[in-house]
C-alpha positions in Angstrom: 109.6 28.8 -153.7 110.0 32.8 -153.0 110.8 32.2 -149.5 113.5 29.6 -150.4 115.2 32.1 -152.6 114.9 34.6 -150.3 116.6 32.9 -147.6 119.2 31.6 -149.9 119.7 35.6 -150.2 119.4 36.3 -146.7 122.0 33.9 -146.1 124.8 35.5 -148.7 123.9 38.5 -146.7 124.6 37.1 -143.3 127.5 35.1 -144.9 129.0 39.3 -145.9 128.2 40.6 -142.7 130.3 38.0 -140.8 133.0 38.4 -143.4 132.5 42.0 -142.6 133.2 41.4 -138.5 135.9 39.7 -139.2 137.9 42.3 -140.5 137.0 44.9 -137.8 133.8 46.3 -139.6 136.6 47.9 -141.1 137.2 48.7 -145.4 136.7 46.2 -147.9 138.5 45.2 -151.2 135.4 45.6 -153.7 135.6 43.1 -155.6 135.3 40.1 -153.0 132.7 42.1 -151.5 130.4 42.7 -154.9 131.1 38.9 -155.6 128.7 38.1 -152.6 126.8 41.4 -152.1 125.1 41.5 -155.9 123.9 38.1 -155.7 122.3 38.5 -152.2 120.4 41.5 -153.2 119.2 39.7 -156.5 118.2 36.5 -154.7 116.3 38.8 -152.1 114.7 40.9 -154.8 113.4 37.9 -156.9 112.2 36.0 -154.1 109.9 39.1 -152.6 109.0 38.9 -156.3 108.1 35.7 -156.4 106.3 35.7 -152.9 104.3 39.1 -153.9 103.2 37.8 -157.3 102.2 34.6 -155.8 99.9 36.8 -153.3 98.7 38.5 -155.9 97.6 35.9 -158.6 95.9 33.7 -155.8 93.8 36.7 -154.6 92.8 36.8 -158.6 92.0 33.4 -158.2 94.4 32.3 -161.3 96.5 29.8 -161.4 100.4 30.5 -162.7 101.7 28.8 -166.1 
């Protein structure tokens, strides 16, 4: 499940980079931009969250609720 949301943020990250080349690698409005960069860094973050505390309760040996 932590990889999925990961590469769901991965791929709003690619998906602003190729916005990105289109316009020359040139200056952004913001807003667009933020639109699509926030939620790729929050889809990254939670699923490196999810991936890391998955690690971590199977090498305690419990089982998550």
């Amino acid at each position: 499940m932590g990889l999925t949301i990961a590469l769901v943020g991965l791929g709003f990250l690619v998906a602003g980079l190729l916005r990105w080349q289109a316009t020359g690698f040139g200056p952004m409005e913001y807003p667009g931009t933020l639109r699509q960069v926030i939620p790729a860094v929050i889809f990254l973050t939670l699923g490196a969250q999810a991936i890391f505390a998955s690690f971590f309760l199977g090498s305690l040996g419990l089982e998550p609720d």
